[in-house]
N, C-alpha and C positions, 0 to 999 in steps of 0.2 A: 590417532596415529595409524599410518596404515603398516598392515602386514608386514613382515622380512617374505623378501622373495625367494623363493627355492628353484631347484634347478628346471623342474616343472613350469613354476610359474613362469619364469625366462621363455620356455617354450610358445608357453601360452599368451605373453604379453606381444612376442615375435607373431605368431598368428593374427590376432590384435589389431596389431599395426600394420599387416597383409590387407587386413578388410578396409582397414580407414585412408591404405591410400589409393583403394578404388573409388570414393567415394566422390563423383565426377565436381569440379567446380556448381556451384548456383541451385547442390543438393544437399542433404542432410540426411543423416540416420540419424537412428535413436541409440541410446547403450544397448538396452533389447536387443536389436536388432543385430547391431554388432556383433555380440556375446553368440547369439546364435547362429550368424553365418561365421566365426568365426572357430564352429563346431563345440560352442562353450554355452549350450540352454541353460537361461535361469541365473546366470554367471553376470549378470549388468554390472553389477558392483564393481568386479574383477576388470570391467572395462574401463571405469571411472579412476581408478589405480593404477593400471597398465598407461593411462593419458595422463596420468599427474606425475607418475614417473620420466617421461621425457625431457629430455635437456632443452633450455629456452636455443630458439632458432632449430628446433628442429624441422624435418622435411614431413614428416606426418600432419598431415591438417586436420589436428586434434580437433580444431574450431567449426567442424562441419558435424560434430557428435551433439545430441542437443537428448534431453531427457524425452522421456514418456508423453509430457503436456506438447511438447513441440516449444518447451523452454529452456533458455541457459541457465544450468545448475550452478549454486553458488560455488566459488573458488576461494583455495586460504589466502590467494596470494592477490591482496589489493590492488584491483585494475582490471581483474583479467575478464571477469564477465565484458567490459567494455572491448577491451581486445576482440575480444571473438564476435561481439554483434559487431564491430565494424569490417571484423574481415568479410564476416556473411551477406553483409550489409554490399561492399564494396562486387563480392561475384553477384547479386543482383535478388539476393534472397530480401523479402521485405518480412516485419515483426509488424504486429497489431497493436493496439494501445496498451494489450496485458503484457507488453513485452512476449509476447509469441509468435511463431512461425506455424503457417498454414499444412501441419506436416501431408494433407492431401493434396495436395499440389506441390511441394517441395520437395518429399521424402523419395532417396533413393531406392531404385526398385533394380537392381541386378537382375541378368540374365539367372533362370534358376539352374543349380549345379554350379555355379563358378564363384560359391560365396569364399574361398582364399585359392 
């Protein structure tokens, strides 16, 4: 079960979702990655939470956040890893036979300073 959110964390999941909708079409971040431009180190977790909290149809492109390995992390809700390699799939990102993405050649790299 995940956490109750506190007033804090609303801030936090708001920042969050600042970094994820930089995150240009046909790239991907890591949770890492996010957590820490999102001035929240070490906080990966809190980003996997902040992204399963959003309401379906939302505008944040949750499906460009991919773990550590450059893989999609399992979901509760049956279907969704498919959802997200097809949207990734469809901006032009390719997976390898491990089910993974090349995150060196994929992985978004912001201007430094403008991570929210």
């Amino acid at each position: 079960m995940f956490p109750p959110m506190s007033r804090a964390g609303a801030g936090n999941y708001a920042r969050i979702y600042t970094v994820v909708r930089r995150i240009p079409r046909g790239r991907v971040a890591t949770y890492g990655q996010v957590a820490e431009l999102a001035g929240l180190p070490g906080h990966a977790r809190q980003v996997g939470y902040a992204l399963h909290a959003l309401s379906e149809g939302s505008a944040v492109p949750w499906h460009r956040v991919l773990n550590a390995r450059g893989g999609l992390s399992l979901r509760r809700d049956s279907g969704a890893e498919i959802s997200q390699r097809l949207r990734l799939e469809r901006e032009g990102v390719r997976f390898d036979a491990g089910g993974r993405v090349a995150l060196e050649r994929v992985r978004w790299r912001p201007s430094r300073g403008r991570g929210t």
